[in-house]
TIZAMI-493728 format. One record per residue: x, z, y of N, C-alpha, C in turn; residue in one letter. Coordinates in steps of 0.001 Angstrom, whole numbers, plus 500000, padded with zeros to 6 digits. Each point is the difference from the previous one (the first is absolute). Layout:
N
XZYXZYXZYA/...
! end
This chain:
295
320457085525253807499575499941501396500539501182500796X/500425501259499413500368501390500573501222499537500199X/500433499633499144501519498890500069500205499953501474X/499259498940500574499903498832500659499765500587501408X/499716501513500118498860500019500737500914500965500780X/500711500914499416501148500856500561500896500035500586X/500564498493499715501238499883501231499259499383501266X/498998499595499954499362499504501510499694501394500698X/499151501042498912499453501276500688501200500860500072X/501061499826499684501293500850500113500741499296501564X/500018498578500327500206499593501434499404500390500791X/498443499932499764499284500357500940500193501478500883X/500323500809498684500199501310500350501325500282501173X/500988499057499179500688500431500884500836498941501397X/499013498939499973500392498844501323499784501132501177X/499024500620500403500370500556501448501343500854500371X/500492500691498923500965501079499937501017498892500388X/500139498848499506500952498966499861500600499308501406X/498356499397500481499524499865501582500647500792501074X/499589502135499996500415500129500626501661500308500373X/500333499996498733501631500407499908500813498498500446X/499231498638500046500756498722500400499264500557501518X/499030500464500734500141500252501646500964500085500119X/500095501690499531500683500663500334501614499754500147X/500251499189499103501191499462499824500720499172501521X/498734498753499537499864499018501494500210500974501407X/499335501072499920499901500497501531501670500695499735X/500453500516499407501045500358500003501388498628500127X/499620499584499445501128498471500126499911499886501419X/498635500013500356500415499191501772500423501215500597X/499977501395499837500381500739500675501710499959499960X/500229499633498774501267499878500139500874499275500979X/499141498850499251500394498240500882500301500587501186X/499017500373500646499800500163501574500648501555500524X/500589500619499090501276501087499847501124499744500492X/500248498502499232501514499355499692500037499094501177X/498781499735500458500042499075501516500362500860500732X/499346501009500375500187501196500977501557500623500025X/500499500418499165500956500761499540501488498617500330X/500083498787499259500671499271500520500902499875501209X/499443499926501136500662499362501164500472501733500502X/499658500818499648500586501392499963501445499979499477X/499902500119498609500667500257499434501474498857500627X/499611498768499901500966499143500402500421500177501128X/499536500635501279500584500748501188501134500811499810X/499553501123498702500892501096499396501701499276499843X/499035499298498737501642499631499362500969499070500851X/499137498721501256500828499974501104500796500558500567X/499618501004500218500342501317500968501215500846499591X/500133499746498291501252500701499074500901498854499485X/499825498671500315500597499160499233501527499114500962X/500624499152499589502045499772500724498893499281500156X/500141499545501525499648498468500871500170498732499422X/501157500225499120500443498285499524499264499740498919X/499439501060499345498907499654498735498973499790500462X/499366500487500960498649499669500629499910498620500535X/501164499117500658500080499269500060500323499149498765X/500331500136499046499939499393499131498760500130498624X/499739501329500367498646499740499719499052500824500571X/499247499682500837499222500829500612498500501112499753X/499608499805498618498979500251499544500324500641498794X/501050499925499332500850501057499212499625501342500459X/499562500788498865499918501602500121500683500952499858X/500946500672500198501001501016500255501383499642499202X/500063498759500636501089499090499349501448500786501040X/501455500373500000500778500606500429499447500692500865X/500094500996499790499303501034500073501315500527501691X/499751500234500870500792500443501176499666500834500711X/499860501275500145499743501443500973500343500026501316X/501290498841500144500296500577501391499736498778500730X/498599499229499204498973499318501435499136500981500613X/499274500919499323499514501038500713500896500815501252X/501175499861499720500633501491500776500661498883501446X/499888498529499664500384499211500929498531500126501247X/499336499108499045498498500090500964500048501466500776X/500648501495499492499528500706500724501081500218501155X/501132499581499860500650500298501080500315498748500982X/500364498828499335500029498514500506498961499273500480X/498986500570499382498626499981500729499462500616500674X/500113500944500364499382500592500547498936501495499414X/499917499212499200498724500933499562499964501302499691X/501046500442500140500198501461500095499238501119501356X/500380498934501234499288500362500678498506499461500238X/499851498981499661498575499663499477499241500879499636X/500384500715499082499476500880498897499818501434500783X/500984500743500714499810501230500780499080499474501053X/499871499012500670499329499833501125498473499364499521X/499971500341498242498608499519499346499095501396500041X/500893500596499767499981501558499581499699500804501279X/500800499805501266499599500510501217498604499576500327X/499551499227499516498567499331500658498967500339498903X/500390500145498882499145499990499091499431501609499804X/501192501288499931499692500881499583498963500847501212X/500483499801501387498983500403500967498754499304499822X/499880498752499461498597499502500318499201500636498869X/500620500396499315499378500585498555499528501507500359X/500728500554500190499855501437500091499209500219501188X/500494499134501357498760500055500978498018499687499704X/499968499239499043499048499518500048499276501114498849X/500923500303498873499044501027498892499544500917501294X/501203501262501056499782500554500356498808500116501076X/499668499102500727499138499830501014498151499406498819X/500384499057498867498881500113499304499434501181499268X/500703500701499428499722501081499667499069500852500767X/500985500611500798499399500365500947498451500019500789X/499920498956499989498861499263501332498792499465498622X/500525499692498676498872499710498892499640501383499814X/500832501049499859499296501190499586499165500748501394X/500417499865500892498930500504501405498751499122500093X/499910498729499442499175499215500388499044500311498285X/500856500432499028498890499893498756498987501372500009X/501024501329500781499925500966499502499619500910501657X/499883499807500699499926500889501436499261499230500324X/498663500795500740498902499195500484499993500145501572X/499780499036500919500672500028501108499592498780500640X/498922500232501593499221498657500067501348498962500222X/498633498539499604501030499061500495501194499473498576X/500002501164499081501022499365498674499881498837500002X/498447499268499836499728498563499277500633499305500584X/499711500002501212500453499167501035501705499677500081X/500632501337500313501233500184499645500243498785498760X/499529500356498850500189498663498889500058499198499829X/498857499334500574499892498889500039500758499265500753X/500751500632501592500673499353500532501443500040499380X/499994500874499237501217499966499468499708498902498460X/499153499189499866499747499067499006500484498690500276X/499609500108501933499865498114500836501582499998499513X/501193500888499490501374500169500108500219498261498683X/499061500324499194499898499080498315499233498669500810X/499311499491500877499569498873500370500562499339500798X/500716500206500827500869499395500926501419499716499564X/500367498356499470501110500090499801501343499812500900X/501256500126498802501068500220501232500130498959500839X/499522498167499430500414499182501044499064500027501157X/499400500858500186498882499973501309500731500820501064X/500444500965499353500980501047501031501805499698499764X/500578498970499700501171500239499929500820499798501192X/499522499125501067499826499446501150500283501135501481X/498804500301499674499712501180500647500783501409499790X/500327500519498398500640500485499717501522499887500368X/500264499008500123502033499722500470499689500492501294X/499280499605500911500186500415501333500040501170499785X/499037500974499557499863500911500270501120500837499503X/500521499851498962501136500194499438501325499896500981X/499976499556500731501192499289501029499764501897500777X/498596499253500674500103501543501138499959500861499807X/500137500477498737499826501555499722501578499876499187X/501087499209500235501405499772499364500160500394499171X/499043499783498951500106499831498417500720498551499110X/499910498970501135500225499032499283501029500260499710X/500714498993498843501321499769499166500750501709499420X/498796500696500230500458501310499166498376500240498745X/500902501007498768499165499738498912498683500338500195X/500075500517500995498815500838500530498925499198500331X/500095498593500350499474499281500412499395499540498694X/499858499974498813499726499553498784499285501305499006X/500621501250500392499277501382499392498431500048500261X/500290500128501998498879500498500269498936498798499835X/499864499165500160499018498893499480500042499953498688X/501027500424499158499368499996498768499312501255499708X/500227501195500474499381501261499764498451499909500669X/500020499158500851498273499330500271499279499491499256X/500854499227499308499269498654499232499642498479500390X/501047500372500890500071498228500991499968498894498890X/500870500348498745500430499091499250499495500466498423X/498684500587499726499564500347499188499481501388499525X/500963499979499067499596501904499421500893501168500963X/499274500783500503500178500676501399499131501055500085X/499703501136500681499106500601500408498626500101499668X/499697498440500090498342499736500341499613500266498347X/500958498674499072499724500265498818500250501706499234X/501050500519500555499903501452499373499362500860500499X/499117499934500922498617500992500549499188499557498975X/499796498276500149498861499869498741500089500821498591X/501528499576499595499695500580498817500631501508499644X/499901500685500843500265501588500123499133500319500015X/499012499664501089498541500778500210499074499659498674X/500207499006498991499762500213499420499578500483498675X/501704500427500070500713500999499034499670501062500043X/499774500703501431499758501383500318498486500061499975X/499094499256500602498829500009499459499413500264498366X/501085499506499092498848500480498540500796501061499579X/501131501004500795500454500733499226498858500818499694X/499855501046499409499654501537500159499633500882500535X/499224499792501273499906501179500959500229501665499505X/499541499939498835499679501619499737501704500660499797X/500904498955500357501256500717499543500465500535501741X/499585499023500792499916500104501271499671500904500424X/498627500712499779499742500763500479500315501380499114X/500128500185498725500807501073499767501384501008500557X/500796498204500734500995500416500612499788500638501248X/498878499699500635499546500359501242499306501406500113X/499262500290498923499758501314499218501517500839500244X/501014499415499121501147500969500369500735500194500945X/499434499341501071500431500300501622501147498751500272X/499472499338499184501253498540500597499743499089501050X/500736499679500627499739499205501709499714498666499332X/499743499231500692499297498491499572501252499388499564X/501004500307501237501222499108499293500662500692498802X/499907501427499679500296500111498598499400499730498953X/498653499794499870499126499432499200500498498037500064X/500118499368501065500490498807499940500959500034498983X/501257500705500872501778499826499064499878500359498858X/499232501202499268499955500902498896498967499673498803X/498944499222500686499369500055498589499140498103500009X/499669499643501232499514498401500261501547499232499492X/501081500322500918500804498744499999500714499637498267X/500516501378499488500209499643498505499274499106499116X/498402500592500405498759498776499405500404498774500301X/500389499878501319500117498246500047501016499514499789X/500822500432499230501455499455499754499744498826499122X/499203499280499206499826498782499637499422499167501356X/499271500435501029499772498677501133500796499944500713X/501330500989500064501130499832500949500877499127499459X/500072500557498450501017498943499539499627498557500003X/498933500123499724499158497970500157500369499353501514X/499666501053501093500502499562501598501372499907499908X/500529501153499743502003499893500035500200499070499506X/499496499422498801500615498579499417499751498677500572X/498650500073500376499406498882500515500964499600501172X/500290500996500958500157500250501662501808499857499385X/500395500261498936501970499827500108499640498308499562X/499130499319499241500457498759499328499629498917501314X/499106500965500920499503498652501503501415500211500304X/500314501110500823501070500421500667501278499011499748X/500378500471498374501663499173499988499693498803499563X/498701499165500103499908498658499770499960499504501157X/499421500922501198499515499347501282501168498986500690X/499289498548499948501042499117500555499570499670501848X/499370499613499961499371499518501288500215500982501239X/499402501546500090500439500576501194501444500324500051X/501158499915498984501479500213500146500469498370501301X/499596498802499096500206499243500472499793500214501265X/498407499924500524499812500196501898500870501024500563X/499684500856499486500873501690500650501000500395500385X/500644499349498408501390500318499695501169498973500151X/500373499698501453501108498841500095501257500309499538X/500715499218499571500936500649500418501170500394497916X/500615500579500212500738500331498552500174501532499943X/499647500921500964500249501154499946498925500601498830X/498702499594500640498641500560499277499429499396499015X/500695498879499382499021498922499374499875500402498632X/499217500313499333499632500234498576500099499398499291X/499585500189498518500295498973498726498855498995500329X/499395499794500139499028499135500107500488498823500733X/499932500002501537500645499260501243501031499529499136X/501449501230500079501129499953499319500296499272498802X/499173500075499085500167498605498586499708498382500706X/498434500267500751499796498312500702501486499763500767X/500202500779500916501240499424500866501343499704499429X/500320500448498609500796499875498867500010498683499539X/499119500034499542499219498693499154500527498743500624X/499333499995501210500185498553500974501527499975500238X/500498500722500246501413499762499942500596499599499287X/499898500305498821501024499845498645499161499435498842X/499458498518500440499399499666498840500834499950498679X/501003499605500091500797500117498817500575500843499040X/500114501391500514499722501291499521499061500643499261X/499673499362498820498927500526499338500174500801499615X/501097500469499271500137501612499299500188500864500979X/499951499798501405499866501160501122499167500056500572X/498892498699499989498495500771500386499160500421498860X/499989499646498962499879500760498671499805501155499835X/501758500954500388500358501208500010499354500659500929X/499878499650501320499449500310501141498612500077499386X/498745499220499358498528500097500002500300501042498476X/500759500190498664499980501477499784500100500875500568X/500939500558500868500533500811501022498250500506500477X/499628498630501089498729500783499994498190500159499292X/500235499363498825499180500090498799500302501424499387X/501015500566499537500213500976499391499486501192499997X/500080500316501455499616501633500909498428499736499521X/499157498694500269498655500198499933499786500133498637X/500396499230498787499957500464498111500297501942499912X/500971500250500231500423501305500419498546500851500234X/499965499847501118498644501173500643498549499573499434X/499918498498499468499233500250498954499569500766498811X/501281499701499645500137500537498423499743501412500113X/500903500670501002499733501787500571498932500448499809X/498866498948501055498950500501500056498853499400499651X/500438499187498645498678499086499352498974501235499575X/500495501020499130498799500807499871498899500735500639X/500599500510501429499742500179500857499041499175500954X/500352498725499780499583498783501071498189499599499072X/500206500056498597499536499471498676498745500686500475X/500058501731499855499202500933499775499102499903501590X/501003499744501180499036500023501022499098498983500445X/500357498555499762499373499140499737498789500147499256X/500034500347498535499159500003499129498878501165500538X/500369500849500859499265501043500500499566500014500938X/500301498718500686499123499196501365498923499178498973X/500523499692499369498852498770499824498658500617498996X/500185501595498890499044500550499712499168500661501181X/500826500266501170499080500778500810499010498866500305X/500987498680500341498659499290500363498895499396499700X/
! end
């Protein structure tokens, strides 16, 4: 009967161990599955983008089948996209650097300097996240006209350094002020102890602290920026100013038959954003993760 009795009490023992290692398995399979979905229509952009035209046409779903370099260097000069790309960059790097600089700023006066009226100040600088862009875009072109911004990049910065079209200002007050809010005071005021002016205590010992919520805004505020399609389109008529965004759609419709040159063209501007990821995944990782313990 001890016989008999051991290999049932020897399963028993070990069916859950069994159980959870087939979850675990399962949850990993679909993560894959749904990896290889994701990752797919990527990747096949890529090898478009590197592959002789006459193979794509002959087979189109083939993966880095003749392999060709100088579809990239076509798309950038035969296409355009060379200037695409500087005039992505003219729009993108001011809206970036404008917006850390003015959030910074205005999150740390508003977390850290007491001064009637702050709240208020805030909150109106919040209505910036509730009102979206198609309510003002209207209104915005005109206004754009009379102050002869239109069809210059400027016309696309400064509304994006608002937040007409998303992450802007409003969102980096939010999340500055509340970066600067859980630092440390006592380092603050040590510095102030050693006779430091507010703005050297800002530059010198607050802003280093927040170098994980800047980098989370800098990233956030470059991936709106050089994706932003919609205000290039209204703004930006024209071929002088038009960005990768506009610039690939207006590509596209033209040359349906050109697949390995709008291909090259959507790496061209896929790349720069993998790039400044990768730079600043740790960075981006740590400030994230350090928003969401504070909260």
């Amino acid at each position: 009967m001890a016989s008999v009795g051991a290999p049932a009490e020897h399963t028993r023992m070990f069916s859950p161990l069994h159980r959870r290692m087939a979850a675990t398995g399962s949850r990993y399979a679909i993560l894959v599955l749904f990896g290889v979905i994701t990752l797919y229509p990527f990747i096949l952009v890529v090898s478009t983008g590197l592959r002789d035209p006459v193979s794509i046409n002959v087979n189109p779903f083939a993966l880095f089948e003749n392999i060709r370099l100088a579809t990239i260097s076509d798309a950038w000069t035969l296409g355009g996209f060379g200037g695409y790309f500087k005039n992505t960059l003219l729009i993108t790097v001011p809206t970036v650097a404008g917006t850390i600089v003015l959030s910074t700023m205005a999150g740390y006066a508003l977390a850290r300097i007491q001064f009637p009226g702050r709240n208020l100040i805030f909150f109106t600088f919040m209505l910036g996240l509730m009102i979206p862009f198609t309510s003002i875009m209207i209104p915005l072109f005109y206004e754009l006209i009379d102050l002869g911004l239109f069809g210059s990049v400027w016309a696309v910065i400064l509304p994006g350094i608002a937040g007409s079209a998303g992450f802007g200002v409003p969102l980096g007050i939010f999340l500055m002020r509340a970066f600067f809010q859980d630092l440390p005071n006592e380092l603050a005021e040590a510095a102030r102890v050693d006779g430091a002016t507010e703005f050297q205590v800002f530059r010198k010992v607050m802003l280093p602290l927040a170098a994980p919520g800047i980098a989370v805004l800098g990233v956030l505020v470059f991936f709106q920026s050089w994706n932003q399609f919609l205000m290039p389109l209204l703004y930006l008529p024209g071929e002088e100013n038009r960005p990768l965004s506009t610039g690939l759609y207006i590509f596209a419709s033209g040359r349906v038959q050109d697949f390995e040159l709008i291909a090259a063209g959507s790496v061209i501007m896929i790349l720069p954003v993998i790039v400044i990821f990768l730079i600043f995944q740790r960075t981006f990782v740590k400030g994230v993760t350090a928003g969401a313990l504070k909260g």
